[in-house]
N, C-alpha and C positions, 0 to 999 in steps of 0.2 A: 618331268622337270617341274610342270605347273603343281603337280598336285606335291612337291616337295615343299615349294613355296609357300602354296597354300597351308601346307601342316605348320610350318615354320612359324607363319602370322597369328593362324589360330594361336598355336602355343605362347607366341609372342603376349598376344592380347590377355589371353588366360591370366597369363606371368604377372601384368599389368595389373589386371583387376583383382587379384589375388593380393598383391601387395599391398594396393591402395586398402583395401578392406581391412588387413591384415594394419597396418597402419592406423586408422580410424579405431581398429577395438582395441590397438595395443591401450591408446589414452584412457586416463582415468576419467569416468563419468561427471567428476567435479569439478577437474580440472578450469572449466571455465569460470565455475563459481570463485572458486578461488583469488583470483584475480581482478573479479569483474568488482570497481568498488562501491557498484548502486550494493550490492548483496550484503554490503558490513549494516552490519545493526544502526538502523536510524534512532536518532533521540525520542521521537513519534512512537516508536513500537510499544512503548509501556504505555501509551494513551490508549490502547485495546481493550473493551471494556463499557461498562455502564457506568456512565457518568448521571448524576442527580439534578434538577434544579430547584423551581419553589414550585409551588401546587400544581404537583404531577408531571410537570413538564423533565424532558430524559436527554439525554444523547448517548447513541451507541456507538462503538467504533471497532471498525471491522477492516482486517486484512481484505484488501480484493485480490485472491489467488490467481484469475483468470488475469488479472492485469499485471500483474509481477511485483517484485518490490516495491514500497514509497507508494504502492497507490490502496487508498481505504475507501470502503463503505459506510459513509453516517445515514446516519436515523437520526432524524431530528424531529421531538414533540416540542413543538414551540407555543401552540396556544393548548384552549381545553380540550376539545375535540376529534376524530380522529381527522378530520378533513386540513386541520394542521401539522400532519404529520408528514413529513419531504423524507424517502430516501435519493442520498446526493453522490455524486463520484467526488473523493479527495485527494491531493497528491501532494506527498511533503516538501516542502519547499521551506529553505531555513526558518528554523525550529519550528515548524508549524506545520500545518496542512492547511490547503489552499482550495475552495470549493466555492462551487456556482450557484445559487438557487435564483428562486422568483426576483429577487430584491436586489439580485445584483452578486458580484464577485466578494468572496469574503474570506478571511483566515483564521483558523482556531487554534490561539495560543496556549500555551500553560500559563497558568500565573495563581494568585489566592484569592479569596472569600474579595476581597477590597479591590480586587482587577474587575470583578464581575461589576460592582456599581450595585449590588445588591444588598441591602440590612443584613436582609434573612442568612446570607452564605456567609457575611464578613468575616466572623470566625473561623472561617473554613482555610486549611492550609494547601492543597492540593486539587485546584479546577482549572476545569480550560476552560476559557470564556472567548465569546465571536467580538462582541461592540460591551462598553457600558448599560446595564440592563439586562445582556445575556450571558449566562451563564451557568454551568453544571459543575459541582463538585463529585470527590469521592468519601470522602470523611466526615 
C-alpha cells in the first residue's frame, strides 16, 4: 500500500514539474519586453554617437548593455590632456541624461550652437550641451 502511494506522489510531483516547465517555455521570449515601457525607444537613443566641441575636446555616448535601458556610457574630453578625460554612468531622465562627475551632479541636453554659450558652435544646429561654455555638436 505504502509503495502505491509512494508511486502515486512521485507521479503526482513529476506531473507538477512538468507542467510548470511546460508552461514557462509555452511563453514567448519577449513577451516581457513587450509590455515593460522602460524598453520603448527613449528620445536619448539618437544622442549615440560622437559628439564635437572646440579644440579637440569630444563626448561619446554609449548604450550601457550591462545596465539595461535609459542607462549610457559618456566619455567626456573636457580640457587638453588625457588626464581630463572622465568616463561617467548616465541615465535618462526627462529629455536628458543625468550624470555624476568631480564637479558635481549634471544633465546633458539637446539643444543648438547658442545653448552651448560658445562663438565657435553658434551656427551649429544639433548639440548637446551640460552648462553655458560646455558643449559638443554633430554638424
Amino acid at each position: 500500500m505504502k509503495r502505491k502511494y509512494l508511486l502515486l506522489l512521485a507521479f503526482a510531483l513529476l506531473s507538477a514539474c512538468n507542467k510548470s516547465t511546460q508552461t514557462a517555455a509555452d511563453k514567448p521570449l519577449n513577451a516581457e519586453v513587450k509590455t515593460n515601457p522602460v524598453s520603448q525607444q527613449l528620445p536619448v537613443e539618437s544622442w549615440v554617437g560622437e559628439w564635437f566641441g572646440v579644440e579637440g575636446l569630444y563626448l561619446k555616448v554609449e548604450k550601457d548593455e550591462m545596465a539595461g535601458p535609459g542607462n549610457y556610457i559618456l566619455t567626456m574630453q573636457t580640457g587638453p590632456d588625457d588626464s581630463s578625460r572622465e568616463i561617467l554612468s548616465g541615465v535618462a531622465i526627462d529629455n536628458g541624461i543625468r550624470f555624476t562627475r568631480s564637479d558635481g551632479v549634471h544633465m546633458l541636453r539637446l539643444g543648438n550652437g547658442d545653448d552651448t554659450g560658445l562663438k565657435w558652435l553658434a551656427d551649429k544646429t544639433t548639440c548637446l550641451f551640460v552648462a553655458p561654455g560646455e558643449g559638443y555638436c554633430r554638424d
